[in-house]
Kinemage of the C-alpha trace (Angstrom):
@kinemage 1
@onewidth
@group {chain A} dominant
@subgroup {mainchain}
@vectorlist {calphas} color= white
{ca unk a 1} P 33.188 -17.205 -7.300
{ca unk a 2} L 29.868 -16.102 -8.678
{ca unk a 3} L 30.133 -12.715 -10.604
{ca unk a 4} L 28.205 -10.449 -8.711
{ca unk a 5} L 30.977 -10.481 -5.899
{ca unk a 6} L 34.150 -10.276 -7.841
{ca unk a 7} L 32.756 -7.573 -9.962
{ca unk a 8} L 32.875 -4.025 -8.469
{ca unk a 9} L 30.161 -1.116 -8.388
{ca unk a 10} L 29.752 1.169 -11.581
{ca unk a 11} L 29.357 4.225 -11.068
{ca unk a 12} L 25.899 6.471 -11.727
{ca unk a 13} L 24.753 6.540 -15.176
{ca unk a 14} L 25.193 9.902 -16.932
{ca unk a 15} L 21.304 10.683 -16.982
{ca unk a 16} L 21.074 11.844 -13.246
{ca unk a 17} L 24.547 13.810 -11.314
{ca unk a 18} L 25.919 13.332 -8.169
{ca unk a 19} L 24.242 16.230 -6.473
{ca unk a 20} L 20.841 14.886 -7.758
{ca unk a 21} L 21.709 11.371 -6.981
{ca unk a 22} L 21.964 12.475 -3.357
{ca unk a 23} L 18.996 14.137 -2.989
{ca unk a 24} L 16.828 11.477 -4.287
{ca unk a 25} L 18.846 9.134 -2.088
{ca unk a 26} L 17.851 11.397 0.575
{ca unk a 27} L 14.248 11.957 0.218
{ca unk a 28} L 13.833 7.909 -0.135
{ca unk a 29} L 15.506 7.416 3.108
{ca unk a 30} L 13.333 10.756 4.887
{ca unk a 31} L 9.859 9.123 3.807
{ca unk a 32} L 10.121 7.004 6.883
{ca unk a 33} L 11.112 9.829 9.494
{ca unk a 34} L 8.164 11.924 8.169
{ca unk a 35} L 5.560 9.271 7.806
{ca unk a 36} L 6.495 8.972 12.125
{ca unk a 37} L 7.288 12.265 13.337
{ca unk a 38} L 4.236 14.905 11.025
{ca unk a 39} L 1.609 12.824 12.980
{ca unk a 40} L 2.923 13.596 16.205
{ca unk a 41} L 1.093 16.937 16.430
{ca unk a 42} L -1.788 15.339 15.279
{ca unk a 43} L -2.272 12.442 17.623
{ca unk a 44} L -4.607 14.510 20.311
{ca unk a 45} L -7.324 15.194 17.210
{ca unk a 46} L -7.333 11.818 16.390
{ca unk a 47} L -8.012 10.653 20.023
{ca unk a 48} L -10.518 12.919 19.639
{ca unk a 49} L -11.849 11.808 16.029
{ca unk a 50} L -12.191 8.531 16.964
{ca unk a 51} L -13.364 9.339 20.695
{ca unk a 52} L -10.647 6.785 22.467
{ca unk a 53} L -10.910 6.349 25.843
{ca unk a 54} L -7.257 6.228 26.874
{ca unk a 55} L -5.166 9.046 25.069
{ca unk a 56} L -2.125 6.202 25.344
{ca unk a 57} L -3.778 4.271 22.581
{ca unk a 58} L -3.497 7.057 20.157
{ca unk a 59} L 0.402 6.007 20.402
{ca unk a 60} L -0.526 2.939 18.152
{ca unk a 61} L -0.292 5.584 15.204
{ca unk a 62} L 3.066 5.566 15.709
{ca unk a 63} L 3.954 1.935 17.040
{ca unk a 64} L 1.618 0.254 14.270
{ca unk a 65} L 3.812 2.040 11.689
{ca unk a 66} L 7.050 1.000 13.188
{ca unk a 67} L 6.077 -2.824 13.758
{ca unk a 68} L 5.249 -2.544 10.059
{ca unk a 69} L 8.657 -1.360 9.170
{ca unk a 70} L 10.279 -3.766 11.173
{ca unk a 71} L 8.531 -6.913 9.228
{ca unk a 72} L 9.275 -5.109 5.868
{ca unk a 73} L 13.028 -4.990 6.347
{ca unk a 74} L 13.026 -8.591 6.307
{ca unk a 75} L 12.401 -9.025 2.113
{ca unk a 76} L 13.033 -6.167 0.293
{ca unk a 77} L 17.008 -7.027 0.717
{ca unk a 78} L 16.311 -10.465 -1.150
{ca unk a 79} L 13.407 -9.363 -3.683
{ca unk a 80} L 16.134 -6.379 -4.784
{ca unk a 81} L 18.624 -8.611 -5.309
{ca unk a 82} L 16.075 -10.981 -7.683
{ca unk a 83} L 13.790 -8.253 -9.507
{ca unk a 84} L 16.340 -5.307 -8.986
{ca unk a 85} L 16.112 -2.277 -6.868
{ca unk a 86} L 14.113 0.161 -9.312
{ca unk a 87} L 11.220 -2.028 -9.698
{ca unk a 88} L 11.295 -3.059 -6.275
{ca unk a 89} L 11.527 0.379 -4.942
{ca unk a 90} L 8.784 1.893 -7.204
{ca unk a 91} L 6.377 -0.763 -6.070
{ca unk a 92} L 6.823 0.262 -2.424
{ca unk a 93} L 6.537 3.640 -2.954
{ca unk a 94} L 2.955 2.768 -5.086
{ca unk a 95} L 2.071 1.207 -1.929
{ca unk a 96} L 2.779 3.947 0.451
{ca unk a 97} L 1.124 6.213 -1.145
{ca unk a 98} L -2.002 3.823 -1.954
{ca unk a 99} L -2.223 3.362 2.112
{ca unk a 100} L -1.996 6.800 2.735
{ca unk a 101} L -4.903 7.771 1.285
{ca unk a 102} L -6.345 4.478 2.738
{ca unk a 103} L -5.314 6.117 6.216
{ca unk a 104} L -6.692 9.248 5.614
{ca unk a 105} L -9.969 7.920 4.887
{ca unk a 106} L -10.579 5.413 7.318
{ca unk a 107} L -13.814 5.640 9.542
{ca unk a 108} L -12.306 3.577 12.328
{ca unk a 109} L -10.031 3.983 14.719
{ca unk a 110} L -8.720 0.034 14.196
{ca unk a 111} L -8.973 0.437 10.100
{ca unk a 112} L -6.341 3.445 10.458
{ca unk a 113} L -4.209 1.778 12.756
{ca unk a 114} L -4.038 -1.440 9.844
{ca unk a 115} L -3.327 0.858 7.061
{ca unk a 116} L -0.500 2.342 9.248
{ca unk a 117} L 0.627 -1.487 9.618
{ca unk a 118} L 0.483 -1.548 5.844
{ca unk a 119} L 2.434 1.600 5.651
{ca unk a 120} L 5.417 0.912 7.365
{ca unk a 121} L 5.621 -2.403 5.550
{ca unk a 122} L 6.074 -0.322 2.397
{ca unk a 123} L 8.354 2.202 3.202
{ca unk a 124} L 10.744 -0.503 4.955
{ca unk a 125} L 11.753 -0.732 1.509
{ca unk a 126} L 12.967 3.251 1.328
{ca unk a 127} L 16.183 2.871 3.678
{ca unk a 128} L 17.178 -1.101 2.798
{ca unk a 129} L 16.754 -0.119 -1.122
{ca unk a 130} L 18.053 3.175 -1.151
{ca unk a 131} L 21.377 1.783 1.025
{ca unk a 132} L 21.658 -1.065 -1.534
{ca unk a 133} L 21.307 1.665 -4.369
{ca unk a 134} L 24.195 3.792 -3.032
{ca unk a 135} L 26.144 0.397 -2.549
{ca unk a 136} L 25.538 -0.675 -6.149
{ca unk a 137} L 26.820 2.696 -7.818
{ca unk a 138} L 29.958 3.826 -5.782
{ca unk a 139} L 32.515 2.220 -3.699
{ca unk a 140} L 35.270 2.888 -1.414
{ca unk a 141} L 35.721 6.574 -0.337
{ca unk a 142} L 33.452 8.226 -2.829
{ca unk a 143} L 30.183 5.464 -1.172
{ca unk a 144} L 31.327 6.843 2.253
{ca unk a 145} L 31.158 10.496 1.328
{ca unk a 146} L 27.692 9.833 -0.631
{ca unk a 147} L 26.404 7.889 2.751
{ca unk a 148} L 27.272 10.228 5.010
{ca unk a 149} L 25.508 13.270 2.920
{ca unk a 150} L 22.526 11.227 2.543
{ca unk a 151} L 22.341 10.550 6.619
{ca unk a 152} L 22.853 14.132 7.532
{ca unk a 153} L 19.910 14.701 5.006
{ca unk a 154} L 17.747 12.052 6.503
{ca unk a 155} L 18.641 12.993 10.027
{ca unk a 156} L 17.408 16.206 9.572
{ca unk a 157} L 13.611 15.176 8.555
{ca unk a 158} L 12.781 14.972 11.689
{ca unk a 159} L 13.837 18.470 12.857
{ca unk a 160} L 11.097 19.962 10.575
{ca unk a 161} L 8.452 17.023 10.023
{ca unk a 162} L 6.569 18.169 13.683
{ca unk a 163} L 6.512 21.642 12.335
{ca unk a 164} L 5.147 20.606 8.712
{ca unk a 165} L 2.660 18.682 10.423
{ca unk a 166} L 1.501 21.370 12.699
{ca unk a 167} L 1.121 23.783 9.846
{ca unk a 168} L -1.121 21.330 7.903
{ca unk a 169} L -3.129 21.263 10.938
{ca unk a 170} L -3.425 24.672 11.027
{ca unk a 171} L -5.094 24.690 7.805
{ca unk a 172} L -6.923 21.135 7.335
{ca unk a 173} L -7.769 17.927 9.735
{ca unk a 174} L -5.363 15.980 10.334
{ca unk a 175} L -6.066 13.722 7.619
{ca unk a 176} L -4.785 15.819 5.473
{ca unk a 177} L -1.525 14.823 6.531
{ca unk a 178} L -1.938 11.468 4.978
{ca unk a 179} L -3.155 13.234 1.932
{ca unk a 180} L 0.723 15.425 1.571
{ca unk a 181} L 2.613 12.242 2.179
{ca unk a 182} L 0.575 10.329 -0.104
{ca unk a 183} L 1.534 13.513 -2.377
{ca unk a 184} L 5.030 13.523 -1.803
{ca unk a 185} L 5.696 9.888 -2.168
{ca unk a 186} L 4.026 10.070 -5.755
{ca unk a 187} L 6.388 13.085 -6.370
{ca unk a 188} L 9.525 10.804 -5.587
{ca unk a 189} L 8.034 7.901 -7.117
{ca unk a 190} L 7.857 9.965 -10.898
{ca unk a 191} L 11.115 11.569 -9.875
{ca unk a 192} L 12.626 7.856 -9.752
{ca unk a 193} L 10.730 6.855 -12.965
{ca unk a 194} L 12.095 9.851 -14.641
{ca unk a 195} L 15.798 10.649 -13.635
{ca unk a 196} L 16.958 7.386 -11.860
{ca unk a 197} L 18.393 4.113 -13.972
{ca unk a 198} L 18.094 0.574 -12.467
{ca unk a 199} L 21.224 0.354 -10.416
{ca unk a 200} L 21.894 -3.949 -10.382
{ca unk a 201} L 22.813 -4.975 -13.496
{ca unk a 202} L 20.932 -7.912 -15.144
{ca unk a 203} L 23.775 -10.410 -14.424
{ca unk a 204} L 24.173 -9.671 -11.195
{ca unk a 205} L 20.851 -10.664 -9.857
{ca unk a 206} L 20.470 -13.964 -7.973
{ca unk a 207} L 17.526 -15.637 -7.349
{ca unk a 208} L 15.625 -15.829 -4.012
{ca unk a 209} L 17.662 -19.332 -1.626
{ca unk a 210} L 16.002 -20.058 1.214
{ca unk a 211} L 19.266 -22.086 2.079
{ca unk a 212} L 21.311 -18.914 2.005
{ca unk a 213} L 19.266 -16.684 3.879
{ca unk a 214} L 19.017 -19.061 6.458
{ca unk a 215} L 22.611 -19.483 6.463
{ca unk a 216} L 22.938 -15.609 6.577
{ca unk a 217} L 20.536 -15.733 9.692
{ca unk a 218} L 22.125 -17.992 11.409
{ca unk a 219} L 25.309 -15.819 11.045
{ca unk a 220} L 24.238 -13.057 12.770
{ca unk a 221} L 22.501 -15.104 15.689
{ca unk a 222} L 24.940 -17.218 16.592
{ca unk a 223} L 28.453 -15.196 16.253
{ca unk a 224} L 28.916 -13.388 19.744
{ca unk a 225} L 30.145 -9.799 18.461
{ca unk a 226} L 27.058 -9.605 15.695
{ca unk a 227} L 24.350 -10.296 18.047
{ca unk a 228} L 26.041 -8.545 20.666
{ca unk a 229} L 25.775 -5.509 19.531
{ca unk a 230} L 22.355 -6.006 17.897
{ca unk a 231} L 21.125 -6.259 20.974
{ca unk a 232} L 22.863 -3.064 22.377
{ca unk a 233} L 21.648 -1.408 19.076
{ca unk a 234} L 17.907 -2.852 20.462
{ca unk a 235} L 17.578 -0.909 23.654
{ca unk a 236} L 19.597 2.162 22.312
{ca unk a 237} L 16.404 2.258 19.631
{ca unk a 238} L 13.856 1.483 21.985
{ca unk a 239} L 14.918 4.515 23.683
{ca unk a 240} L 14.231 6.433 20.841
{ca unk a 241} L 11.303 5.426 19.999
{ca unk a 242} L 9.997 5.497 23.480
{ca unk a 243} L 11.076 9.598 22.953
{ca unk a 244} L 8.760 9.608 20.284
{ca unk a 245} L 5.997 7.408 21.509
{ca unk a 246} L 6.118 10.375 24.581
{ca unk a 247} L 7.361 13.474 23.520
{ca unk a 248} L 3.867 14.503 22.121
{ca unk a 249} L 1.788 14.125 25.608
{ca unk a 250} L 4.762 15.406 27.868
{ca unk a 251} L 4.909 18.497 25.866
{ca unk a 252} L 1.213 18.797 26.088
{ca unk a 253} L 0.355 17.666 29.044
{ca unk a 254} L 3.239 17.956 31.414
{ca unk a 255} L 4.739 21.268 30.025
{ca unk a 256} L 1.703 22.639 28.743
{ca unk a 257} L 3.191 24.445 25.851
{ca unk a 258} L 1.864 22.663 22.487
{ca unk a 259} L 3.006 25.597 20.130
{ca unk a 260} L 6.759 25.493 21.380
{ca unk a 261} L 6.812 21.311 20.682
{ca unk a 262} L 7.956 21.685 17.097
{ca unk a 263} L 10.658 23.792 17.801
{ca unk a 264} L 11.921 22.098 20.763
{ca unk a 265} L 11.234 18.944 18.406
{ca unk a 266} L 13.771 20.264 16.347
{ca unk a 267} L 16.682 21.455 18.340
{ca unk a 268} L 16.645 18.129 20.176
{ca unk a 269} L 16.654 16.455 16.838
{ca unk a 270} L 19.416 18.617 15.585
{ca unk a 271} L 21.991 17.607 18.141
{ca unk a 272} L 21.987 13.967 16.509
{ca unk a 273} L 22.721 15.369 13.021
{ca unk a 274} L 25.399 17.779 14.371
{ca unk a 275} L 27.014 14.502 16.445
{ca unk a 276} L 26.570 12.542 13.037
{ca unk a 277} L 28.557 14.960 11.084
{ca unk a 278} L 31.191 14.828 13.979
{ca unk a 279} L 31.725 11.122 13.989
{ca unk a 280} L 32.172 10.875 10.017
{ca unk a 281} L 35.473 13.365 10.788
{ca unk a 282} L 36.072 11.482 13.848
{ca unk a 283} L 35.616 7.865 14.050
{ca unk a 284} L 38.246 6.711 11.478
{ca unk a 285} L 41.102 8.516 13.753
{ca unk a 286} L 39.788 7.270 17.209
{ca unk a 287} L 37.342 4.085 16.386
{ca unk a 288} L 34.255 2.859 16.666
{ca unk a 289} L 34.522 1.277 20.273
{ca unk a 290} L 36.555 4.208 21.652
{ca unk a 291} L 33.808 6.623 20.255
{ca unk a 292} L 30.372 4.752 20.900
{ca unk a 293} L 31.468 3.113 24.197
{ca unk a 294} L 32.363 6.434 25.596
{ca unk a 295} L 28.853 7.674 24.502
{ca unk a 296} L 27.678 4.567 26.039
{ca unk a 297} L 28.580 5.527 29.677
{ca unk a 298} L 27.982 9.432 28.448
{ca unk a 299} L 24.289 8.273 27.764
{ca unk a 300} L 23.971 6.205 30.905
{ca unk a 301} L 25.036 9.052 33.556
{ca unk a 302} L 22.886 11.292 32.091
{ca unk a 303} L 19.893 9.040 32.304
{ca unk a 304} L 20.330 8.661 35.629
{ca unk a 305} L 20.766 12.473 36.365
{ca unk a 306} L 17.283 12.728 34.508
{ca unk a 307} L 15.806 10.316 36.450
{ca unk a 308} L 16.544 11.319 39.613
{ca unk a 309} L 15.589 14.761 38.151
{ca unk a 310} L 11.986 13.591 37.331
{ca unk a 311} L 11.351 11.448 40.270
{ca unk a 312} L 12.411 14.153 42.561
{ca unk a 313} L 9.977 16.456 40.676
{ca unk a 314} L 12.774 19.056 39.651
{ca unk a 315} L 12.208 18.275 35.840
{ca unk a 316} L 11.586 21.616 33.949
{ca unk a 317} L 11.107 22.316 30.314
{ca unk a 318} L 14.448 23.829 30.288
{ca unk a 319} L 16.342 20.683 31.425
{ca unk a 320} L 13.921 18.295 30.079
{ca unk a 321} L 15.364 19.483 26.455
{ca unk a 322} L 18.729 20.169 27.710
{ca unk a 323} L 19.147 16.441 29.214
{ca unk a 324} L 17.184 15.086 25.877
{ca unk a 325} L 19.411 16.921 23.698
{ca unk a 326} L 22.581 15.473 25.269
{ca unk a 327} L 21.317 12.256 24.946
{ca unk a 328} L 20.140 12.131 21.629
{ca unk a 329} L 23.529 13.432 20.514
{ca unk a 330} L 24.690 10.269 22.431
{ca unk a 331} L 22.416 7.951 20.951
{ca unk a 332} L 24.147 9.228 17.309
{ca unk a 333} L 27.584 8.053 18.087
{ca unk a 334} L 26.262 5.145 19.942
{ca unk a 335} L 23.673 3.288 16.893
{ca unk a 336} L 25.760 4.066 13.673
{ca unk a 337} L 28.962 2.871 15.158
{ca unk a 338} L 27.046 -0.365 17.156
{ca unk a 339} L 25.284 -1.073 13.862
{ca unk a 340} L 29.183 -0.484 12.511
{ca unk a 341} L 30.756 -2.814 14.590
{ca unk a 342} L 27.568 -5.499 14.686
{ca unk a 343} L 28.330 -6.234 10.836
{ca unk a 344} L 32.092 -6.857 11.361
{ca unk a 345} L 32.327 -10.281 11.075
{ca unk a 346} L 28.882 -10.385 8.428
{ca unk a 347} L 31.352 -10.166 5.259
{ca unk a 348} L 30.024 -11.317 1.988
{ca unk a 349} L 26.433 -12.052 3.827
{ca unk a 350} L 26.469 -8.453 4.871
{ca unk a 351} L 22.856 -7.937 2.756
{ca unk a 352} L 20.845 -10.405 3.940
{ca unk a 353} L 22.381 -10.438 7.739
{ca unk a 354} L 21.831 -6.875 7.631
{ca unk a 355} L 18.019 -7.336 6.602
{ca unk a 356} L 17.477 -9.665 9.732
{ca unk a 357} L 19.478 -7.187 12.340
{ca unk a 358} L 17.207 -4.252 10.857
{ca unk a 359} L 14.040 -7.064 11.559
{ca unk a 360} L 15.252 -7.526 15.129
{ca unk a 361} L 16.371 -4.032 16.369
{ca unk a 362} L 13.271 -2.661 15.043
{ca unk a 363} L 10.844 -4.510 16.368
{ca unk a 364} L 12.311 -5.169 19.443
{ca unk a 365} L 12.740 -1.500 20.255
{ca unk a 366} L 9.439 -0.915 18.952
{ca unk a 367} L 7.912 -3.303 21.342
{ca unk a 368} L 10.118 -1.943 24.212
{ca unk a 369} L 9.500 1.341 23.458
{ca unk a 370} L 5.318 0.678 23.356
{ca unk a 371} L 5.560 -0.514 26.950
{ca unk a 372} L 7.591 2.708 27.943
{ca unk a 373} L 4.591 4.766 26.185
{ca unk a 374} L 1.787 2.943 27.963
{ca unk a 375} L 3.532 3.464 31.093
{ca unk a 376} L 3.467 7.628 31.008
{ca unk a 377} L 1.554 8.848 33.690
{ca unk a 378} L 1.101 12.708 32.671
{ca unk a 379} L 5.508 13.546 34.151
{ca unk a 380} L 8.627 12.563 32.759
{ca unk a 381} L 9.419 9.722 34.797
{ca unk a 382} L 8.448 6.707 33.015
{ca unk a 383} L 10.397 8.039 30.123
{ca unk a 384} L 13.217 9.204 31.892
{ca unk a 385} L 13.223 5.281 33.764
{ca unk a 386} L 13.119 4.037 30.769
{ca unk a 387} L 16.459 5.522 29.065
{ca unk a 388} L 17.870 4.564 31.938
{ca unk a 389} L 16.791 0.979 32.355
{ca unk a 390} L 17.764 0.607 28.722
{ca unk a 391} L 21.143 2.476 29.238
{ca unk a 392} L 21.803 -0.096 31.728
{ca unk a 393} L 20.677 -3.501 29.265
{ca unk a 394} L 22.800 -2.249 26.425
{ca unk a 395} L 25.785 -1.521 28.745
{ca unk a 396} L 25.167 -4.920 29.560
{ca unk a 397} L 25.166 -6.712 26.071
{ca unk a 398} L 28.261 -4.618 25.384
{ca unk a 399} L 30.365 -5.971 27.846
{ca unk a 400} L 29.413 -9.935 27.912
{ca unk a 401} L 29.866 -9.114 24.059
{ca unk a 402} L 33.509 -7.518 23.980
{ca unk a 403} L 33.913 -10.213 27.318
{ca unk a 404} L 34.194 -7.443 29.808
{ca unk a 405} L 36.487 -4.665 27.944
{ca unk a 406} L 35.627 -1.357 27.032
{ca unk a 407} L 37.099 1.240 24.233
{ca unk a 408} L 38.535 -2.005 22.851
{ca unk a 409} L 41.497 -2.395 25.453
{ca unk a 410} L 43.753 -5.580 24.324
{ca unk a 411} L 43.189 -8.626 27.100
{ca unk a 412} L 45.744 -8.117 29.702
{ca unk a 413} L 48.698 -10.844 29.810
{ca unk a 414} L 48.945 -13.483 31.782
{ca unk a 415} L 51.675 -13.342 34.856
């Protein structure tokens, strides 16, 4: 067996401490959240700045970035494991903030929405490389506890990035939000060069097989449970990002109430870090199936109460973010625990498989989620249709996957 396997993780060099360690970790994984959810305040001036005639298309600011990010996630698993994840990671970061800038600056509506493209293809690299970091430097208990700190951390970017964007605007054009990620990804970029050591040692790195990522491909498409529960994972993101593709123009346009949307941003945000921190406690005492199965059919009824909400015109601000809260807490225990139980049967291929599950989840919920956005029609009910058409799909792939059991209930015995 080659050495890199049999040889375990080492833990963090002395140069940067475990608190540290987890912040950087952190910020990495956050630069994606921000880069989507600052320029949601921001998309109505530039519908205006570049004088498009449907305010739908100004969505592409957000769907460019995330088709981006879905192609990314693809290679930076295999260039890591050749060139190491420092080097790797420092280049993307270049990039980002390279693009930003590029972003910023662009004088067409078509050149911004390219650079955006660009961007997301960088910062794919943030989440697969700082994952693959953690992975390299602690194992067993210690990599779960350093994991779950660093999710809470990135789960809560989005609670403020709406209001940080909204307070640049106050002050500056909106490019100027390009301009402070552009900042901020320099800042982690020297704080990497500085205080963090390459993490895969030299004889550990393997060089790029086409042979074995096609093997590891194949893996995840053709065993039942891993694409099973991809495809749950899918429509469970889709829904997401069809929130966030929305959420702007509803809480302009339907509520009227542009200076609350940060803060109601927020609180709905926070319910998936609070159910986040509850699963970590939870899910090794009653499972992963148990847990995200219930939220499953949780995240289903409540779709359809929202639905029937919205298409009956009884959908308020007050139980637009009470119903959205719910389900985003729902959507928490549902994706990490699907993404859990997707990469079951992945075992030593778990890198590469999990590059081509982050591909496909991504860009098919981005897709999915672009044709919920064009759909919005100034109320809540395309959105509101769409969580629940979605609810319904993944429900779906869930039980031809686990062959028609739920909360992973043993086959019953033959008479």
């Amino acid at each position: 067996m080659p050495a890199h396997r049999s040889a375990p993780p080492h833990e963090p060099a002395p140069s940067i401490r475990f608190g540290e360690f987890v912040a950087l970790m952190a910020a990495v994984m956050a630069l994606n959240a921000l880069a989507i959810d600052m320029m949601l305040p921001a998309l109505p001036a530039i519908a205006r700045t570049y004088r498009l005639l449907q305010a739908n298309e100004a969505q592409w600011v957000i769907g460019g970035f995330m088709l981006g990010n879905a192609a990314g996630q693809l290679i930076y698993g295999p260039l890591s494991d050749r060139f190491g994840r420092r080097r790797v990671l420092l280049i993307c970061l270049a990039a980002y903030s390279l693009l930003d800038v590029g972003a910023g600056l662009s004088g067409t509506f078509t050149g911004m929405i390219g650079m955006r493209l660009l961007q997301g293809f960088a910062t794919a690299g943030s989440r697969v490389l700082s994952v693959a970091i953690i992975r390299d430097r602690f194992s067993g208990a210690r990599m779960a506890r350093v994991m779950s700190l660093t999710f809470i951390v990135f789960l809560m970017a989005p609670m403020v990035a709406p209001a940080v964007g909204q307070l640049i605007l106050n002050v500056a054009p909106w490019p100027f939000i390009f301009y402070f990620l552009a900042a901020l990804s320099l800042a982690i970029l020297l704080w990497i060069l500085w205080r963090l050591p390459e993490s895969l040692h030299p004889q550990h790195r393997r060089p790029l097989s086409v042979g074995s990522l096609a093997h590891a491909w194949a893996l995840v498409l053709r065993n039942r449970i891993s694409l099973g529960y991809t495809l749950a994972n899918t429509m469970m993101l889709a829904s997401l990002f069809g929130f966030i593709n929305s959420i702007q123009q509803i809480y302009f346009d339907v509520f009227r109430a542009p200076k609350r949307f940060p803060y109601m941003f927020a609180f709905t945000a926070g319910t998936m870090a609070v159910t986040a921190l509850t699963n970590s406690r939870m899910v090794e005492h009653i499972g992963m199936r148990r847990i995200s199965h219930a939220a499953l059919l949780a995240f289903l009824c409540l779709s359809l109460a929202h639905w029937t909400l919205a298409l009956r015109g009884l959908d308020s601000e007050i139980t637009f973010v009470l119903m959205q809260s719910l389900q985003m807490g729902c959507l928490s225990l549902i994706m990490g625990n699907f993404n859990a139980l997707g990469m079951e049967p992945l075992g030593a291929l778990a890198g590469s498989a999990a590059s081509l599950q982050g591909f496909l989840t991504t860009l098919g919920g981005t897709l999915i989620a672009a044709l919920i956005g064009q759909r919005y029609d100034h109320s809540t009910v395309p959105l509101t249709f769409g969580f629940l058409a979605c609810a319904l799909m993944a429900l779906l792939a869930v039980l031809i996957t686990e062959s028609g059991r739920l909360f992973g209930m043993p086959k019953p015995r033959p008479a």
